[in-house]
N, C-alpha and C positions, 0 to 999 in steps of 0.2 A: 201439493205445492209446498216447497218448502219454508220456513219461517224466516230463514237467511234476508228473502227479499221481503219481507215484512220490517224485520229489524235494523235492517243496513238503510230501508227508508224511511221509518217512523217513530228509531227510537227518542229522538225530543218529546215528540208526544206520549210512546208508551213509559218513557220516566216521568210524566205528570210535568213536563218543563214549557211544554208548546203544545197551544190550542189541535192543532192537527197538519198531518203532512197528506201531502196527496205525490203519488209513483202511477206510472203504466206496468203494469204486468201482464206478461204472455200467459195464457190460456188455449186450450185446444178447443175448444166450446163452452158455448154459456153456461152450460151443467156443470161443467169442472168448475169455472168461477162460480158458482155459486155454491157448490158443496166448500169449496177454498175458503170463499168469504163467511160461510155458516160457521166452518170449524174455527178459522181466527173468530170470529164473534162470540161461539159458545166459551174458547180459551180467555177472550178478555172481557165479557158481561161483566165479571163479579169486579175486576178493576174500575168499572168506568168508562171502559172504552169501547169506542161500535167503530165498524167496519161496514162501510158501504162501497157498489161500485156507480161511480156517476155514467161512467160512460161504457159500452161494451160493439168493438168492432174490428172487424178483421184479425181476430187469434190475438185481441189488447184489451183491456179492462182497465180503466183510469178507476183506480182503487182510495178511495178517504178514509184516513183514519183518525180517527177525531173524541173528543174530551165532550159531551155534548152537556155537562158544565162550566167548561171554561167555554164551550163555541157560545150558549147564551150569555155569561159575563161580558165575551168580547165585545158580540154584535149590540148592546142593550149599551156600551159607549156613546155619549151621545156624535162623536164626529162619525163613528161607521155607523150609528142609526141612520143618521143624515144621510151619509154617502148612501144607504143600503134604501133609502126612501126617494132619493132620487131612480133609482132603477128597478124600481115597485117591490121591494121588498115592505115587507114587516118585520121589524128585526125586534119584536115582542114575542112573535111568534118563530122559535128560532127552526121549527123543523118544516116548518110553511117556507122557510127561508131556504133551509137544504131544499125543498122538493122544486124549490123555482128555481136554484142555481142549477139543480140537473138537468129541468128542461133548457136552460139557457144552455148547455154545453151541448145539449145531444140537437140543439134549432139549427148545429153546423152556422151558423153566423160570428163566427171569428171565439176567438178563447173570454172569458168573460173576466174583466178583471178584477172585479172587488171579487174575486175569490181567493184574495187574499186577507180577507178579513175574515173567512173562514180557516184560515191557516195559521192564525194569531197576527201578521204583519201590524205593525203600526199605523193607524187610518192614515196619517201626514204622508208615510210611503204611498200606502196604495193610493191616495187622492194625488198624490206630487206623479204617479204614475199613470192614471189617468188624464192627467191635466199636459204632462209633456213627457213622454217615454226618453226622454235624449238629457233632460236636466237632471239627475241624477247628479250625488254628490262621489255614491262610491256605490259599487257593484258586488255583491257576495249573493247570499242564497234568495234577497229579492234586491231590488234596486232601492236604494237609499237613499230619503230625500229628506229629512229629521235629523236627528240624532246619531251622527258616524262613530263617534266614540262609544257611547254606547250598545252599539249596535254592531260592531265589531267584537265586543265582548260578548254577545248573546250568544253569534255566529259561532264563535271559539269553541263556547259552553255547549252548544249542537255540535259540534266535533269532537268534543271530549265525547259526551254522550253516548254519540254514535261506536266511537272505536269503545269504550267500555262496552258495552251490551254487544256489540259484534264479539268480543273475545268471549265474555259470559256466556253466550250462545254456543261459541267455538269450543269451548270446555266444557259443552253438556249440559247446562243451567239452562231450564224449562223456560218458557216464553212466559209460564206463571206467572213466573219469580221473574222474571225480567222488568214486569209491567208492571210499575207503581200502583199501590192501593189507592184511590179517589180518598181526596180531603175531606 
């Protein structure tokens, strides 16, 4: 598989800028996604960053790529504690956290959505999104219920990102070297 769709969907995260992005990737069987996900995992260990698949169905692999120093910082917040405690998580426990949001995703009982606090989102979003999907203040890479000015800036700063490391990639520069060193 190639790294293009690693990069084109996770460089915020693989530049150290965002907690984690989550992409569907096509797969031809489970064995290919997971020799895929081993080889991204063996390339980004020494950064910091793990690769998991939450979900796997029909030739798709809903693929997480994630900082699991920033996913503990984030969820250990006290408003996504809260949020993450009303829907039995322990957000102490931040990989007891991942293994409940996979079962939540693969229980087919609709998409789960504090799993945007696993994606770094702002708890005010995801709770303003759990609370009214339609009150929204402005609409980019999640629904915006906070901070629009700020958060248009972030967005930016995910698209600079992204078109940087897409060319870096495009000119031969290793996914290595692409992937921020962990702080």
């Amino acid at each position: 598989m190639s790294e293009d769709i690693l990069v084109r969907n996770s460089s915020p995260t693989l530049a150290g800028i965002k907690t984690g992005s989550l992409f569907s990737c096509p797969f031809v069987s489970t064995r290919q996604m997971r020799m895929c996900v081993g080889e991204w995992n063996r390339s980004l260990s020494g950064k910091g960053i793990r690769v998991v698949s939450l979900r796997y169905s029909e030739g798709r692999s809903l693929v997480y790529v994630f900082r699991p120093r920033l996913l503990a910082r984030d969820l250990a917040e006290p408003e996504a504690a809260a949020l993450l405690k009303q829907r039995g998580y322990d957000a102490a426990m931040p990989r007891a956290c991942l293994s409940r949001l996979k079962r939540r995703i693969n229980a087919g009982n609709g998409f789960p959505h504090e799993i945007g606090l696993f994606l770094g989102y702002p708890p005010a979003d995801v709770d303003g999104f759990i609370r009214d999907s339609r009150g929204y203040q402005y609409s980019g890479i999640w629904k915006v219920y906070g901070n629009v000015a700020k958060t248009k800036a972030l967005f930016a700063q995910y698209k600079e990102c992204t078109q940087a490391l897409c060319e870096k990639l495009n000119s031969g520069c290793p996914i290595t070297e692409l992937a921020a060193a962990e702080e």
